[in-house]
The first five atom37 places (N, CA, C, CB, O) and aatype in JSON, in Angstrom:
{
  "aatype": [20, 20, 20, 20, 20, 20, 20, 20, 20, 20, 20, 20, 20, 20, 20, 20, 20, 20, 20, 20, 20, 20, 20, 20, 20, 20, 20, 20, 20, 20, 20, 20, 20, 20, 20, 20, 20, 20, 20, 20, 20, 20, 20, 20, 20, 20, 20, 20, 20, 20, 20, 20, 20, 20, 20, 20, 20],
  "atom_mask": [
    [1, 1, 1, 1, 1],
    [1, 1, 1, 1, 1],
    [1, 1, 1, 1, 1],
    [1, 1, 1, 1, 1],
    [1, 1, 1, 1, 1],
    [1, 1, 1, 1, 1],
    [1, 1, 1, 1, 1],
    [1, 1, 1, 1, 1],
    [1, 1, 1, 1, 1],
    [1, 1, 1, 1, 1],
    [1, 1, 1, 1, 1],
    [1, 1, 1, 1, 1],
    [1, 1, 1, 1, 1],
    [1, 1, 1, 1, 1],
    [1, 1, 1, 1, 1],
    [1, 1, 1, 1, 1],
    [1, 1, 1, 1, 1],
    [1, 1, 1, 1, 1],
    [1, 1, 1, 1, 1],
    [1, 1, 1, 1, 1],
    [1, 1, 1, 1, 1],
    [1, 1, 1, 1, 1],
    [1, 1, 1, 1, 1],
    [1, 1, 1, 1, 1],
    [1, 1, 1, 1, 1],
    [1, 1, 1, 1, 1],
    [1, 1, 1, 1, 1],
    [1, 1, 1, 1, 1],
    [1, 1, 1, 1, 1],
    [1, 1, 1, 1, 1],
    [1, 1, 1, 1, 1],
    [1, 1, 1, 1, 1],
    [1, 1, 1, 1, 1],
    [1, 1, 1, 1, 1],
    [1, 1, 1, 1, 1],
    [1, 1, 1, 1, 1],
    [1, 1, 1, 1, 1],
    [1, 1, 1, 1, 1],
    [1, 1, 1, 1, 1],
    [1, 1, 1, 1, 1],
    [1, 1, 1, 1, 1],
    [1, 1, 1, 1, 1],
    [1, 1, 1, 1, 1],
    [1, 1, 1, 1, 1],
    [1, 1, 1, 1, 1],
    [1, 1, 1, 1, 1],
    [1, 1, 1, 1, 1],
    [1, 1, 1, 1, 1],
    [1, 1, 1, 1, 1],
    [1, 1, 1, 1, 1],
    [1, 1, 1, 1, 1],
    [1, 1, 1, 1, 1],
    [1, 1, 1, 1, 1],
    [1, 1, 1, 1, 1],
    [1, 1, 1, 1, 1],
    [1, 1, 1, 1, 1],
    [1, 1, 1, 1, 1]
  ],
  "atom_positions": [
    [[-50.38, 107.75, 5.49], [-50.27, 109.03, 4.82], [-48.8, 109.37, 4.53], [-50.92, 110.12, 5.67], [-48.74, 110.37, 3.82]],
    [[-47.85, 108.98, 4.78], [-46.23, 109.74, 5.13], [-45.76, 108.54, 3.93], [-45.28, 109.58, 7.33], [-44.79, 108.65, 3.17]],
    [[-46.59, 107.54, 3.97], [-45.58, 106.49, 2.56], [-46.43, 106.98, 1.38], [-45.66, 104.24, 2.64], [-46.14, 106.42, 0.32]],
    [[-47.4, 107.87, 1.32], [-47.93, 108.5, 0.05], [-46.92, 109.54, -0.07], [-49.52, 109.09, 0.1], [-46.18, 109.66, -1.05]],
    [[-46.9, 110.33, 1.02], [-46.15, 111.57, 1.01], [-44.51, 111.02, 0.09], [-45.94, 112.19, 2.92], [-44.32, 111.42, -1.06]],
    [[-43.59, 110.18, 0.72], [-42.83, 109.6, 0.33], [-42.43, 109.13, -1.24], [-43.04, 108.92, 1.02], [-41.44, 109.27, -1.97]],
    [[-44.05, 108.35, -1.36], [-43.85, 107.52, -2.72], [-44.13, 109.08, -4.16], [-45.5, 105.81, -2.75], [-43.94, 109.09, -5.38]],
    [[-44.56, 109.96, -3.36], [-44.64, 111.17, -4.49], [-43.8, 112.15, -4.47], [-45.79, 111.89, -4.5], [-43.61, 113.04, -5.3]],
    [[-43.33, 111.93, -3.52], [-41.85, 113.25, -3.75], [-40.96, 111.76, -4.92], [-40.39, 113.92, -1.28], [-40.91, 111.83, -6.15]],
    [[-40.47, 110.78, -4.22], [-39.46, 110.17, -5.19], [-40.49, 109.99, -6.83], [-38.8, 108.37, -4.38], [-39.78, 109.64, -7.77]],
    [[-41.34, 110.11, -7.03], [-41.76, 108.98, -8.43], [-42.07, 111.02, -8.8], [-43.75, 107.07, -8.32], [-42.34, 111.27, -9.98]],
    [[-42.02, 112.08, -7.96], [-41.96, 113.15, -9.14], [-40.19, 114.16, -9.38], [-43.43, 114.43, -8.61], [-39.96, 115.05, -10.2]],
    [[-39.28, 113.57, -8.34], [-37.95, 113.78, -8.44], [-37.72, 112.75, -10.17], [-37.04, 113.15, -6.74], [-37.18, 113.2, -11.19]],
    [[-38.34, 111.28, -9.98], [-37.8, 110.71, -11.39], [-38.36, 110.75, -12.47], [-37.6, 109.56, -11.43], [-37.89, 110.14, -13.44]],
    [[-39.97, 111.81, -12.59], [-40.36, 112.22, -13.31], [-39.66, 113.61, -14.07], [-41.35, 112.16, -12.82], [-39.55, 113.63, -15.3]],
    [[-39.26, 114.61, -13.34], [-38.19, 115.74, -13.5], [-37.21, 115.45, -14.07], [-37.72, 116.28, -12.47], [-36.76, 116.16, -14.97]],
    [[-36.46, 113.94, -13.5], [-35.08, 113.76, -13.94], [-35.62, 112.99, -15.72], [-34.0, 112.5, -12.54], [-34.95, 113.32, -16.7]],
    [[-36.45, 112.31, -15.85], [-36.44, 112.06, -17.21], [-37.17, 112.22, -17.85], [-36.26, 111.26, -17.53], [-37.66, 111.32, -18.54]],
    [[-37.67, 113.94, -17.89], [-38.41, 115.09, -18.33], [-36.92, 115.58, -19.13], [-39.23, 116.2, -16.94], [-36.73, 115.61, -20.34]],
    [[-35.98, 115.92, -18.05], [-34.79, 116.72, -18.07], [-34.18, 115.9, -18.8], [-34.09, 117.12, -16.82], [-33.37, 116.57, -19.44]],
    [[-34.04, 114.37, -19.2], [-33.39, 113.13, -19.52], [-33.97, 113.59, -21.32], [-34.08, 111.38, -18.48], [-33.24, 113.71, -22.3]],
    [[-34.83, 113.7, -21.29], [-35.3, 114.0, -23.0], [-35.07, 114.66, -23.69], [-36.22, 114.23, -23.38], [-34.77, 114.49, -24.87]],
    [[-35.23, 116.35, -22.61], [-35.16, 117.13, -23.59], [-33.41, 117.66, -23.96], [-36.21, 118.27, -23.16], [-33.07, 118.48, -24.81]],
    [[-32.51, 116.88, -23.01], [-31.01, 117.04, -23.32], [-30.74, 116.28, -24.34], [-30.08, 116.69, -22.26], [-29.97, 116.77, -25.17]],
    [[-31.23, 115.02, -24.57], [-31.01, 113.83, -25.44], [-30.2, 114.5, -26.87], [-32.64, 113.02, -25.81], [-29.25, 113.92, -27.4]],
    [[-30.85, 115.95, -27.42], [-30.32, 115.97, -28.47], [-28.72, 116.43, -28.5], [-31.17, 116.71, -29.17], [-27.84, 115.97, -29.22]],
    [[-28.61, 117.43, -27.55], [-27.25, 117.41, -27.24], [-26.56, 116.37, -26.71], [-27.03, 118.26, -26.53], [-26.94, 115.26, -26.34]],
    [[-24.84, 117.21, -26.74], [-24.1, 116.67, -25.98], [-24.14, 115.7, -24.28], [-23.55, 117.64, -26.02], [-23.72, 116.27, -23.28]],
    [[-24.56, 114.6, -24.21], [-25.15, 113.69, -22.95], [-23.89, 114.03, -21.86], [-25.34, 111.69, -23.36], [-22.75, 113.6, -22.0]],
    [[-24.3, 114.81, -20.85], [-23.03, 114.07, -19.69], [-22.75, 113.12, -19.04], [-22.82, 114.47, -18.79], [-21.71, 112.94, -18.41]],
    [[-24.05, 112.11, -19.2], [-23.98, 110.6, -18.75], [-24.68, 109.89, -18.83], [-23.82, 110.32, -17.79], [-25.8, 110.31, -18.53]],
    [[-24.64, 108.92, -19.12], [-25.77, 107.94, -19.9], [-27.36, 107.94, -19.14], [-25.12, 106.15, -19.85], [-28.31, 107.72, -19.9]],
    [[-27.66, 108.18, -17.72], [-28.82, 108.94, -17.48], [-29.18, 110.32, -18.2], [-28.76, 109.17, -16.19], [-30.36, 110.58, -18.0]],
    [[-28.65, 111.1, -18.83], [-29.34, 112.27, -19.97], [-28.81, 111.63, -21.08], [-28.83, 114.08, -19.92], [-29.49, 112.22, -21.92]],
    [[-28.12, 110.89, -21.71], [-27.8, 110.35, -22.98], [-29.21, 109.44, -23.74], [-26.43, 109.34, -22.67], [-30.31, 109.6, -23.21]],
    [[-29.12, 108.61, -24.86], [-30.72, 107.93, -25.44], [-31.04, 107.29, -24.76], [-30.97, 107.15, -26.6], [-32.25, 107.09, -24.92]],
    [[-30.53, 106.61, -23.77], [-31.53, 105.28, -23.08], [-31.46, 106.03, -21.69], [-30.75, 103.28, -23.07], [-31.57, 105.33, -20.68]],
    [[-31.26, 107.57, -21.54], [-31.41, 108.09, -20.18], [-33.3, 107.63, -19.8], [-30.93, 110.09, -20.22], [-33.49, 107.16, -18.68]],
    [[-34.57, 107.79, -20.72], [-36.2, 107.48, -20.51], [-36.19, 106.52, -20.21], [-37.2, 107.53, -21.48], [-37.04, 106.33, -19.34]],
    [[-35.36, 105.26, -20.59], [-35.82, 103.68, -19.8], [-35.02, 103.55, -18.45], [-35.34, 102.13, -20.86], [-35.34, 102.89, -17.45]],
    [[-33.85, 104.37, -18.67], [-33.48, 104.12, -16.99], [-34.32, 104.64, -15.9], [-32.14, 104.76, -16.62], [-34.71, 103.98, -14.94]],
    [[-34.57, 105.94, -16.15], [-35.28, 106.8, -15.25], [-37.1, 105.59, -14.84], [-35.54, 108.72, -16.38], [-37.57, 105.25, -13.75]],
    [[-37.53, 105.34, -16.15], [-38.53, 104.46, -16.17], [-38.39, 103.25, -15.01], [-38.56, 103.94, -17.57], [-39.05, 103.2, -13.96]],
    [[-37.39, 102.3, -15.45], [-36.76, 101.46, -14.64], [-36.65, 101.53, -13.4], [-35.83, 101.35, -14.92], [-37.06, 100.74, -12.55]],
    [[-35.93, 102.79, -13.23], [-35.89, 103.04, -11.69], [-37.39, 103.26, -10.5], [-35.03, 104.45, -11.68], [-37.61, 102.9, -9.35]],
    [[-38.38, 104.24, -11.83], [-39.62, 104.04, -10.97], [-40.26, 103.27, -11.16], [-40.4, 104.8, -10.85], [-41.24, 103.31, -10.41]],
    [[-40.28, 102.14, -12.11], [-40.86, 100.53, -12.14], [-40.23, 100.05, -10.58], [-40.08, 99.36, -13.75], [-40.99, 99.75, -9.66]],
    [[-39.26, 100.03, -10.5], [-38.31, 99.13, -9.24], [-38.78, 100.0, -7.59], [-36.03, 99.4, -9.65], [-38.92, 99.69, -6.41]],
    [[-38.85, 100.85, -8.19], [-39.17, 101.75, -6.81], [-40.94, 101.38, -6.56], [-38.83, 103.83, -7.16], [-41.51, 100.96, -5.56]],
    [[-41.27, 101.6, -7.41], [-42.76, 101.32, -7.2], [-43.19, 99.94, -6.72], [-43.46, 101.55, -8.46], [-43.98, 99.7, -5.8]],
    [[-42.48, 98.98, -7.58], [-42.48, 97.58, -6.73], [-41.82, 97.01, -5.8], [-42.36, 96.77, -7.28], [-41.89, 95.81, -5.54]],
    [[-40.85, 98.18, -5.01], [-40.15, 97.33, -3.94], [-41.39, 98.38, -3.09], [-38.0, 97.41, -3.61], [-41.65, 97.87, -2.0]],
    [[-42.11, 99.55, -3.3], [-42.92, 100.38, -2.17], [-44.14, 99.49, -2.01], [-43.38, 102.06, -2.64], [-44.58, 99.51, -0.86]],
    [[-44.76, 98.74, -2.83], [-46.02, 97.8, -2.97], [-45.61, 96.37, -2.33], [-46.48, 97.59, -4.66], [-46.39, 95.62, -1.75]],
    [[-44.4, 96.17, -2.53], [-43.75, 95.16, -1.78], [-43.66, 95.35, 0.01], [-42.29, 95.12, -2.44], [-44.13, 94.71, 0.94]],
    [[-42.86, 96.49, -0.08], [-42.79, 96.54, 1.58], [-43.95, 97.21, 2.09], [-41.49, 97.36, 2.18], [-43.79, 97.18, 3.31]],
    [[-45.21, 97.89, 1.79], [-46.09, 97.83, 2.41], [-47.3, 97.54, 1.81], [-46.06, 98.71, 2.98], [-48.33, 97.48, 2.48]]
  ]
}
């Protein structure tokens, strides 16, 4: 129960962050996580997270 708890706080912190990653896109970016390819990083990161959590347990 506590690595569900876990795996859904992080995969909805990187859902927020590239929610927040989109709708800045049209402005001014402060760093290439909110800039155009801020949706595949954020993506990326919970692809990698998701398969190192299926990995280690």
């Amino acid at each position: 129960m506590f690595l569900y708890y876990r795996i859904s706080f992080v995969l909805s912190v990187l859902a927020h962050s590239g929610l927040l990653a989109c709708l800045v896109r049209a402005r001014r970016p402060a760093s290439i996580l909110q800039g155009r390819q801020g949706g595949a990083i954020h993506l990326a990161f919970g692809a990698g997270f998701v398969a190192y959590a299926l990995y280690r347990f």
